[in-house]
C-alpha positions as CSV (number, residue, x, y, z in Angstrom):
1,X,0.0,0.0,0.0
2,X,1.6,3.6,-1.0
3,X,1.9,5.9,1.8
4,X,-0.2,9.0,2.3
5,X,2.8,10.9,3.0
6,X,4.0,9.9,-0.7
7,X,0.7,10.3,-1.7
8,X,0.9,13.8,-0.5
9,X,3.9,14.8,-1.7
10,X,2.8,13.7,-5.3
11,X,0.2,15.7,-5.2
12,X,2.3,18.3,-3.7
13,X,4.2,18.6,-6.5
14,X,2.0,18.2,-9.3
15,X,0.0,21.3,-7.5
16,X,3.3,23.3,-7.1
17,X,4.0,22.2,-10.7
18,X,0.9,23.2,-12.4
19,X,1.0,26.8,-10.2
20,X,4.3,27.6,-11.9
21,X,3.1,27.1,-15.2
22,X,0.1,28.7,-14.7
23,X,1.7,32.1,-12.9
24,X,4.2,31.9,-15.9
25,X,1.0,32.1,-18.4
26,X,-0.6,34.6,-16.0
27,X,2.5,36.9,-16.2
28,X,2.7,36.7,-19.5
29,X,-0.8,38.2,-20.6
30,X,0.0,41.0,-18.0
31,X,0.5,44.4,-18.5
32,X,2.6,46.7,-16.0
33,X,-0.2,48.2,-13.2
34,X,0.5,52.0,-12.9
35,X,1.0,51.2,-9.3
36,X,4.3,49.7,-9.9
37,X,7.7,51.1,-11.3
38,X,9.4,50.2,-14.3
39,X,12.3,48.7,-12.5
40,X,10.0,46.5,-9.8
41,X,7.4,45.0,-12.6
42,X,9.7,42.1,-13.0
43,X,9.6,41.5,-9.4
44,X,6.7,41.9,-8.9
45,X,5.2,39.6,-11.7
46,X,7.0,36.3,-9.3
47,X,4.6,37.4,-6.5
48,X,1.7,35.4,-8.7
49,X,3.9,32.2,-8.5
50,X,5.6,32.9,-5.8
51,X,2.8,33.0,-2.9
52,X,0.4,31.3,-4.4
53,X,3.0,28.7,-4.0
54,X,4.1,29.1,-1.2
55,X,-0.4,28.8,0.4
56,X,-0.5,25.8,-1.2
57,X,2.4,24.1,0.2
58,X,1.4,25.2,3.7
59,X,-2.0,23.7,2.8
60,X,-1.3,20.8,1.5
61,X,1.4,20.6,4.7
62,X,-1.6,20.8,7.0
63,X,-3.1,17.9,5.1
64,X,0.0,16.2,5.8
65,X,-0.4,16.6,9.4
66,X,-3.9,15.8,9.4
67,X,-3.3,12.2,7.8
68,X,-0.6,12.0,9.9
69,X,-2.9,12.9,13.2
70,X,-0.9,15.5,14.4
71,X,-3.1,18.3,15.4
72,X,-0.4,21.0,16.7
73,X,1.2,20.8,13.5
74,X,-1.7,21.6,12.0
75,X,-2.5,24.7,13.8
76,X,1.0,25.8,13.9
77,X,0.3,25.8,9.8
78,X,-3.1,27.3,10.2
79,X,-2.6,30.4,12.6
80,X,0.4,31.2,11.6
81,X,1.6,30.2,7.9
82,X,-1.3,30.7,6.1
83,X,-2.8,34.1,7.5
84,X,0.6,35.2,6.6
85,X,1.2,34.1,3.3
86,X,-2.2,34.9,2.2
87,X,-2.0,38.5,3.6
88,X,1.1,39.1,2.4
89,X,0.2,37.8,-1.6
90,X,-2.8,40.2,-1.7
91,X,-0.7,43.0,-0.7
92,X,2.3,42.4,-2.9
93,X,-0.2,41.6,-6.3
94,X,-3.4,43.6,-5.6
95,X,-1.8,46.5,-3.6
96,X,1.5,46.7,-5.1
97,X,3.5,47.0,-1.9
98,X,6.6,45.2,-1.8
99,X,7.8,45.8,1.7
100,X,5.2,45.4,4.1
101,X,4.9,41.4,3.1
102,X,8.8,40.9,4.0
103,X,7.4,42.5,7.5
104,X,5.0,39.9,8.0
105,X,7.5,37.3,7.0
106,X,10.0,38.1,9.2
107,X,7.7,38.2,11.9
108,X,6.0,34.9,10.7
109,X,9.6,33.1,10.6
110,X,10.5,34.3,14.0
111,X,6.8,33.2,14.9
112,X,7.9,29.8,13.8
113,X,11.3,30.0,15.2
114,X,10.1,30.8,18.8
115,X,7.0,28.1,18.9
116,X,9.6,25.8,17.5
117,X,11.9,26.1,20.2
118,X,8.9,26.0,22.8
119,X,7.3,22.6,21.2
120,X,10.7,20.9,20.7
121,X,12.2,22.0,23.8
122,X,15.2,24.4,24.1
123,X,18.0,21.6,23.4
124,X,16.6,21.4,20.0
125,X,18.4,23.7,17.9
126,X,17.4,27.1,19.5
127,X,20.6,28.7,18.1
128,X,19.0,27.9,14.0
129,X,15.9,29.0,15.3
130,X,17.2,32.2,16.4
131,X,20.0,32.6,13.6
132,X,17.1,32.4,10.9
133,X,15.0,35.0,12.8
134,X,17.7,37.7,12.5
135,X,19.2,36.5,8.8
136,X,16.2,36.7,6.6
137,X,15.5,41.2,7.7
138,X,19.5,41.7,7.5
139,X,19.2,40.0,3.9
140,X,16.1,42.3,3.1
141,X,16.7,45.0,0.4
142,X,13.7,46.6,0.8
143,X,13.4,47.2,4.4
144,X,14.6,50.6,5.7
145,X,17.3,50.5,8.3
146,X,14.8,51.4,11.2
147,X,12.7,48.5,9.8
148,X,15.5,46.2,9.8
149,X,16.7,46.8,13.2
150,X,13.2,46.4,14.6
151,X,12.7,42.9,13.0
152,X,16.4,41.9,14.7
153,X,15.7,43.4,18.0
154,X,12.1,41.7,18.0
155,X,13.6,37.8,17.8
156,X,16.7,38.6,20.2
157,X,14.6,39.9,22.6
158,X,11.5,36.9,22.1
159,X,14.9,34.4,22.6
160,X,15.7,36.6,25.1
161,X,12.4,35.6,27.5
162,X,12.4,32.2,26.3
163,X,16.3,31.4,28.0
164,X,14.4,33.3,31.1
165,X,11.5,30.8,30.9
166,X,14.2,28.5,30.7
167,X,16.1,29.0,33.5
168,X,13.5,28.7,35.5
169,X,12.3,25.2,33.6
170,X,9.0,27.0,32.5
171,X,9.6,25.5,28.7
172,X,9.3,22.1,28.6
173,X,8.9,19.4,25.7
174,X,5.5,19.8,24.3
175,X,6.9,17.1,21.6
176,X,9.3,14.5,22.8
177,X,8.4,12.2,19.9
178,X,11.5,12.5,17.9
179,X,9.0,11.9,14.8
180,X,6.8,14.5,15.6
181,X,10.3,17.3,16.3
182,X,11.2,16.1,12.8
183,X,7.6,17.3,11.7
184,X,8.4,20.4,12.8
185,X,11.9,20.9,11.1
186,X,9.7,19.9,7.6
187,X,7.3,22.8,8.6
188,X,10.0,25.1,9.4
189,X,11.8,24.0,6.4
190,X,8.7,25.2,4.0
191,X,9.0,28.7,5.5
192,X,12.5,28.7,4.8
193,X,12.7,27.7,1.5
194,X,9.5,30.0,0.6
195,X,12.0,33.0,2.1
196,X,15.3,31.4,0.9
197,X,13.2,31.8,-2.8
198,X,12.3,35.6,-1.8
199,X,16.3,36.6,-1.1
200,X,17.2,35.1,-4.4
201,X,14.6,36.7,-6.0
202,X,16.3,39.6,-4.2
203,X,19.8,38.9,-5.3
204,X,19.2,38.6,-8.4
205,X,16.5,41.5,-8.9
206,X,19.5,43.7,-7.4
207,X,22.1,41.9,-9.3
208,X,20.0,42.8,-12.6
209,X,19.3,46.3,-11.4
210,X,22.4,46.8,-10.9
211,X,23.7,46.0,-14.4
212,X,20.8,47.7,-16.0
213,X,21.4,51.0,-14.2
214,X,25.0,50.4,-15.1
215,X,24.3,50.3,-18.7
216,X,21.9,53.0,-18.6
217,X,24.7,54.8,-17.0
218,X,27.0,54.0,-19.6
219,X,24.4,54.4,-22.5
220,X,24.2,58.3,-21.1
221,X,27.3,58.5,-21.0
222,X,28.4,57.1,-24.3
223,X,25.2,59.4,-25.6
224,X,26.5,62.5,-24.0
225,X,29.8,62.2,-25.1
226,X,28.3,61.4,-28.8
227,X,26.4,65.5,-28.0
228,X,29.8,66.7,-26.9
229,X,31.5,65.2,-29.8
230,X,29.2,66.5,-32.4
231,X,28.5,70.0,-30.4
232,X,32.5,70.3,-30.7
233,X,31.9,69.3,-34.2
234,X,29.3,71.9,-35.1
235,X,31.7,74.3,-33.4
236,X,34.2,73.4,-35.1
237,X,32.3,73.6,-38.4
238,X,31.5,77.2,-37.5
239,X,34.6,78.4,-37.0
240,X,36.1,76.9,-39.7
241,X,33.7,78.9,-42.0
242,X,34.1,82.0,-40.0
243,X,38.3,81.5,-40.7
244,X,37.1,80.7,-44.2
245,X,35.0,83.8,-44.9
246,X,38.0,86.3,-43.8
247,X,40.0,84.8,-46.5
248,X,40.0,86.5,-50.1
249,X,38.4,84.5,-52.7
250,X,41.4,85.8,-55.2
251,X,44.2,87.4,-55.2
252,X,44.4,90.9,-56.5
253,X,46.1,91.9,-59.7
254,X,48.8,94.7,-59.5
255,X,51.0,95.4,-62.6
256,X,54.1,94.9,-60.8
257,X,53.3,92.3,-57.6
258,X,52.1,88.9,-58.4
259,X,50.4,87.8,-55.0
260,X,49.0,84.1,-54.1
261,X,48.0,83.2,-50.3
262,X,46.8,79.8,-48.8
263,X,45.6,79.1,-45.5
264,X,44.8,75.5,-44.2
265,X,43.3,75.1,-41.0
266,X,43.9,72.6,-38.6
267,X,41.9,69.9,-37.4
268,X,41.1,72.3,-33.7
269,X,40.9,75.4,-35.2
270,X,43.2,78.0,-35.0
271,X,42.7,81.8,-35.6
272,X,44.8,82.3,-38.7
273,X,43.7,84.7,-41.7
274,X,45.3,87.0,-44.2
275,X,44.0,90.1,-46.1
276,X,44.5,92.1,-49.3
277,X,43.7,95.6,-48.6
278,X,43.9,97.1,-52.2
279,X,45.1,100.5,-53.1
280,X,45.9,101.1,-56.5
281,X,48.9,103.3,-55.2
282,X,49.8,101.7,-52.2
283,X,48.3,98.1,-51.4
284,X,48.4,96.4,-48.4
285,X,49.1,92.7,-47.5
286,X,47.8,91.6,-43.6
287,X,48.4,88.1,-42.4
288,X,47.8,87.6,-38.4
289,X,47.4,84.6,-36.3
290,X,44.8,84.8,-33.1
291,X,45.9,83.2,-29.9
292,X,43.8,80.6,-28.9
293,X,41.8,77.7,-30.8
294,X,38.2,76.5,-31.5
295,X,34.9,79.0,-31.6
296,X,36.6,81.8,-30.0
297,X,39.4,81.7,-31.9
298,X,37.5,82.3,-34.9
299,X,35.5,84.7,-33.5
300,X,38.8,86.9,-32.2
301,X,39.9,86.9,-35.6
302,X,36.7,88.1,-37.3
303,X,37.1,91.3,-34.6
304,X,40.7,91.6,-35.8
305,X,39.6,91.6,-39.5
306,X,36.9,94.1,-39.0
307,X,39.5,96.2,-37.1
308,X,42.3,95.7,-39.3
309,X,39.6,97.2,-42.8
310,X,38.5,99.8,-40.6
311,X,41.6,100.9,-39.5
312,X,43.1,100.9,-43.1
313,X,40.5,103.3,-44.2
314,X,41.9,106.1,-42.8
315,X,45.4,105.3,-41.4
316,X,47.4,105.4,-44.4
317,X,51.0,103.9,-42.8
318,X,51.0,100.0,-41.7
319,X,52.6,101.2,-38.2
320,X,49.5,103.6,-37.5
321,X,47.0,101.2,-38.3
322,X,49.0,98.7,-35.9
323,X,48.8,101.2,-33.4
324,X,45.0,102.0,-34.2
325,X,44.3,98.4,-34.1
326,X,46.0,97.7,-30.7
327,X,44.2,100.3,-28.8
328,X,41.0,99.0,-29.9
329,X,42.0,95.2,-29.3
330,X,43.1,95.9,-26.1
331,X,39.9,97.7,-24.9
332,X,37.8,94.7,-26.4
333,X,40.0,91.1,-26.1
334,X,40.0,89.2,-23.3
335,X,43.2,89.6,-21.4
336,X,44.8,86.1,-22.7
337,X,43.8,86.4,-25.9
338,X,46.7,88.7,-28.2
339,X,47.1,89.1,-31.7
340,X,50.4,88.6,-33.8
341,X,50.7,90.4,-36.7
342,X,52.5,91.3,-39.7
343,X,51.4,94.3,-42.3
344,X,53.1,95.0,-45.5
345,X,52.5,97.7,-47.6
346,X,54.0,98.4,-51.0
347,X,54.5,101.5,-52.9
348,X,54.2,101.3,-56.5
349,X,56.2,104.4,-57.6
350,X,59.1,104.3,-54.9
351,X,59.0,100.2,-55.2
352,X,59.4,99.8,-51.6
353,X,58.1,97.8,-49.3
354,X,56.9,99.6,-45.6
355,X,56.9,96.4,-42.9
356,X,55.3,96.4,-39.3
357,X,55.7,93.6,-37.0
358,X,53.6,93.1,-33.8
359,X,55.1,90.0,-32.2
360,X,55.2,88.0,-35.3
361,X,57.8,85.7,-34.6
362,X,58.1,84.1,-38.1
363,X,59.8,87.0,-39.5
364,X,58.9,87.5,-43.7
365,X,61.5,86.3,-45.2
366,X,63.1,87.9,-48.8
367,X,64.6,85.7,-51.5
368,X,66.7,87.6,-53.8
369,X,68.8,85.2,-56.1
370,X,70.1,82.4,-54.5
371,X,69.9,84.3,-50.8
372,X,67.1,84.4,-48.3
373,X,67.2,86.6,-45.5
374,X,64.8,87.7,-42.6
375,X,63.3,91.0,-42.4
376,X,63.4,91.3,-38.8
377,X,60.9,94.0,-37.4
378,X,59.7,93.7,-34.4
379,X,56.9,95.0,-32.4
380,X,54.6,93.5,-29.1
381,X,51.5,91.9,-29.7
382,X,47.9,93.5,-30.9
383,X,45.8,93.5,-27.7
384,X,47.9,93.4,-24.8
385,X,48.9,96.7,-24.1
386,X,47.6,100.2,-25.1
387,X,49.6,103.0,-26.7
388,X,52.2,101.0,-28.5
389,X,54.1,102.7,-31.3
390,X,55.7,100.2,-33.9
391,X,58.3,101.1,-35.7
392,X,58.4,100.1,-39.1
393,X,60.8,99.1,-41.6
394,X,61.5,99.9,-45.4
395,X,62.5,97.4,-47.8
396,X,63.6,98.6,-51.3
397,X,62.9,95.7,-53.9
398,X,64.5,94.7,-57.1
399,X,62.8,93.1,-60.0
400,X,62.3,89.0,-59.6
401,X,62.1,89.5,-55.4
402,X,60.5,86.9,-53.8
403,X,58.8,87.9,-50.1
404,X,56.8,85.2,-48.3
405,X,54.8,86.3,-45.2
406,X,53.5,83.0,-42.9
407,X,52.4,82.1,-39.3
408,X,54.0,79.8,-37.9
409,X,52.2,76.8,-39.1
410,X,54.9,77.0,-41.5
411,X,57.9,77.0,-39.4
412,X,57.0,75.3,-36.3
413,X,55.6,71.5,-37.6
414,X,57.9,69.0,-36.4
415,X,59.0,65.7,-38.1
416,X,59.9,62.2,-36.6
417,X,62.9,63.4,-35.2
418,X,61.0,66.0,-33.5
419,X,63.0,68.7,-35.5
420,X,61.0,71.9,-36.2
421,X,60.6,72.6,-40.4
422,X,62.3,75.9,-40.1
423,X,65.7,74.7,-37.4
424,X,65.9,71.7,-39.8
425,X,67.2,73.8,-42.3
426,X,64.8,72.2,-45.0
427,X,63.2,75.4,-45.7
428,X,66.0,77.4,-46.6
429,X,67.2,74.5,-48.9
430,X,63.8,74.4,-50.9
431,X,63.5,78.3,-50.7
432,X,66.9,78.0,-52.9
433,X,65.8,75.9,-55.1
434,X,62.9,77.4,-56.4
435,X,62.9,78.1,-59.5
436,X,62.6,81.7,-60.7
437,X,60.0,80.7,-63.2
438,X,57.6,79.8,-60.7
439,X,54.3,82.3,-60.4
440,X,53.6,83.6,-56.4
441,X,50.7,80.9,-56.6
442,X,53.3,77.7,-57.7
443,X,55.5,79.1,-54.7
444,X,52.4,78.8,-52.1
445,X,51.3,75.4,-52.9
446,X,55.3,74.1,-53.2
447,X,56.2,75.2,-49.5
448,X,52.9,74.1,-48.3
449,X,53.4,70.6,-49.7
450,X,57.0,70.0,-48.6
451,X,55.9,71.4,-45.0
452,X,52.9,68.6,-44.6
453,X,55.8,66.1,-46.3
454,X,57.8,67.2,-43.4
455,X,55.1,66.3,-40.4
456,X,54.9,62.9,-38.9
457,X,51.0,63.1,-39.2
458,X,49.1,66.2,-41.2
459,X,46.0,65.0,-39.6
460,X,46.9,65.5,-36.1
461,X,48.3,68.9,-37.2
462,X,47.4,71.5,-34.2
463,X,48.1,74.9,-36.0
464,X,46.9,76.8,-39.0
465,X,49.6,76.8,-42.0
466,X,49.1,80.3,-43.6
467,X,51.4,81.6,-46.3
468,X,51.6,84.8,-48.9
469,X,54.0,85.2,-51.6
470,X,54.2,88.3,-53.6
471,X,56.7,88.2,-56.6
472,X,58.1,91.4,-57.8
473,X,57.3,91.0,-61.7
C-alpha cells in the first residue's frame, strides 16, 4: 500500500508544478499596473507564482499533518503560515507594496522559530531557530534601516524571555516524539525555503538592477559624449567657415606684384587669416594669427579683421593702423587672448616695401637670387597693451624678389625626429631651389606641400599653416 505521505507529496508537486506554469502564463498576458515602477514590474510579476506557492504548500502541509494525526502541526500551519502568506500575496499583487509582506514574513519566521523552540524544547536547535529569525530582515533590500533593526531586536529579545522561561524550567517538551520534532523541522523548512526563494529573488532582482542601471549609465554616458562630440563638431564647423569667410576669394592683380596666399586650418581650429587691402597706389598685404583655438578663436579673428579694414581706411602707414588696431583690441580682447601680426605695404612708384611687426615671430622672409634673409621688425602683440608705437621698416625691392609672409604653421611643424621645419634647415634649402620661373601661386602650394611632407602626421596637425607670396614682376 503507497503511503499518504507519498501520496501527499505527489500531489504536492504536481499542485506546485501546475502553479508555476500557470503564474508563468498569467505573467505573461500582464500588462505593468500604474501602481508599480518600471524597475519592480519584473519583481513583482514572481509574486503570482511565488505565494500562491508558497499557500498551497502550507496547505497541503496541514493535510500532511492531518493524515498523519498530528493536530499541533496543523494549527502551527493554520494560525500562523497561512494568514501570513495569504495576507502578504494580496498586498504584494493587488496592492503593489513590496515591503510590508517581508514584514510579515519576518515576523512569521520568528513566529515559527520561537513556537519551535517551545514545542521541541530548548536543546533542540534554539541557536538555528534564532539565527534564521535575524538573517532573513539583515538579507532584506527593501526594508529601511529602522525596519531592519526592529525585525532583529524583535527575535533577540523573544529568545531573550524564552532562556528566562528557561532557567526557570517554565519550557518544557511539548513534543518528545522525535517523529513529531522532525515534523516540525519539515514545517520550518517550507517557511525557509518560501524565504530562501524571496532573497534570491532579491539577489538577483539587485544583481540585474544593478547591471541595467550600469548600462543605462553608460548608454548616457556614451550618448553624452556622442552630443559633446558632435556639439564640438558643429563648433568646429563654425569656426572653420568663419576662418574661411575672412580669407580673399582671389588674389588681386597689380601690374608689378604677383600675390597668391593659402591658409589651411587645422583639425582644432586656429585663428589664422590673411587680407588684401587694395590701393591702386599703395596696397596692403595683412596676415595675423589669433591666440587661442576653436569658436573663439574664430570669433577673435573676425574682430581683428573688421579692425584691421576699418583701420586701413583712414590710417594710411601700416605702423599707424598697428597702433590703431591695438588700442582697440586691447579695450575689447580678453586679457589672454593677443594678436600677432604682420602688415606690408607696397609703394608702386618708390617700389618699396613699408613692414610692421607686432610680435610675429616668423619673420617674412626675402629671397633675392640664390639668398634668403629675414626682415626682422619687431613690435609686441595686438591687444595686450595700449599706446604702443611700432616702428616700421623699409625694404627697397629689385625686379624677380621673392617675399613670403607666414604664421607659424609654417615653421614650427615638427618631423619624426621632433626637428621643427624651419631649425631643420629644409626650408631654406627648398626656398633656394625654387625656380625663378615659378608664379607667387606655384610658390604657395610648393612650400605648403614640402611642410605637410615634413610632419609625422598632417591629420593630427594643431596649428593653421598660412602663407603669402608676392613676386616682384
Amino acid at each position: 500500500m503507497i503511503s499518504p505521505v507519498l501520496i501527499t507529496y505527489f500531489i504536492l508537486i504536481v499542485t506546485v508544478c501546475s502553479f508555476l506554469i500557470y503564474g508563468y502564463m498569467r505573467m505573461k498576458s500582464l500588462s505593468k499596473p500604474n501602481f508599480i515602477s518600471e524597475e519592480d514590474y519584473e519583481f513583482y510579476l514572481l509574486g503570482y507564482v511565488l505565494y500562491p506557492m508558497a499557500f498551497l504548500a502550507h496547505v497541503m502541509l496541514a493535510g500532511l499533518f492531518w493524515l498523519l494525526n498530528q493536530p499541533i502541526m496543523i494549527l502551527f500551519n493554520l494560525l500562523i503560515s497561512l494568514p501570513v502568506f495569504g495576507l502578504g500575496g494580496y498586498l504584494h499583487i493587488r496592492k503593489g507594496k513590496l515591503t510590508s509582506p517581508y514584514i510579515l514574513f519576518c515576523l512569521e519566521i520568528c513566529g515559527h522559530a520561537v513556537l519551535s523552540t517551545v514545542l521541541m524544547g530548548w536543546e533542540y536547535g534554539w541557536h538555528y531557530n534564532i539565527l534564521l529569525s535575524i538573517l532573513f530582515p539583515m538579507m532584506c533590500s527593501k526594508l529601511s534601516r529602522w525596519q531592519k533593526i526592529f525585525l532583529v531586536v524583535f527575535p533577540l529579545l523573544s529568545y531573550g524571555l524564552l532562556a528566562v522561561l528557561h532557567t526557570f524550567n517554565i519550557i518544557v517538551n511539548i513534543l518528545p516524539n522525535s517523529n513529531q520534532i522532525k515534523y516540525v523541522f519539515i514545517s520550518n523548512a517550507s517557511s525557509a525555503g518560501f524565504f530562501l526563494t524571496l532573497m534570491l529573488m532579491q539577489y538577483f532582482r539587485a544583481s540585474s538592477l544593478a547591471e541595467s542601471r550600469s548600462n543605462s549609465l553608460q548608454q548616457q554616458l556614451v550618448a553624452k559624449e556622442r552630443e559633446e562630440k558632435e556639439s564640438l563638431q558643429q563648433e568646429l564647423d563654425e569656426a572653420n567657415r568663419m576662418q574661411s569667410a575672412l580669407l580673399p576669394l582671389r588674389s588681386p592683380k597689380i601690374s608689378w606684384l604677383d600675390m597668391a596666399g593659402a591658409s589651411i586650418p587645422a583639425s582644432e581650429v586656429g585663428g589664422d587669416f590673411f587680407d588684401y587691402l587694395i590701393d591702386e597706389q599703395k596696397p596692403k598685404i595683412a596676415i595675423a594669427d589669433v591666440s587661442g583655438k576653436g569658436l573663439k578663436a574664430a570669433m577673435n579673428a573676425v574682430m581683428a579683421s573688421g579692425i584691421l579694414n576699418l583701420s586701413a581706411q583712414y590710417q594710411t602707414v601700416p605702423s599707424s593702423i598697428m597702433s590703431d588696431m591695438n588700442n582697440t583690441l586691447s579695450q575689447t580682447m580678453e586679457q589672454d587672448m593677443n594678436v600677432t601680426m604682420v602688415l606690408a605695404q607696397f609703394d608702386i612708384q618708390k617700389k618699396k616695401m613699408i613692414l610692421a611687426n607686432a610680435g610675429q615671430h616668423a619673420y617674412p622672409l626675402l629671397k633675392r637670387g640664390s639668398s634668403v634673409e629675414p626682415i626682422k621688425a619687431k613690435g609686441l602683440a595686438l591687444g595686450m597693451i595700449p599706446s604702443i608705437t611700432y616702428k616700421p621698416i623699409t625694404v627697397d625691392l629689385q625686379l624677380g624678389d621673392l617675399l613670403l609672409f607666414m604664421t607659424d604653421g609654417i615653421t614650427e611643424p615638427r618631423n619624426a625626429e621632433g626637428l621643427m621645419y624651419e631649425e631643420s634647415g629644409r626650408f631654406h634649402q627648398v626656398l633656394s631651389a625654387l625656380s625663378d620661373e615659378l608664379n607667387a601661386e606655384e610658390v604657395v602650394e610648393n612650400i605648403i606641400q614640402d611642410v605637410i611632407d615634413h610632419m609625422v602626421d598632417e591629420e593630427e596637425r594643431d596649428d593653421d599653416i598660412t602663407l603669402v607670396a608676392v613676386k616682384v614682376t
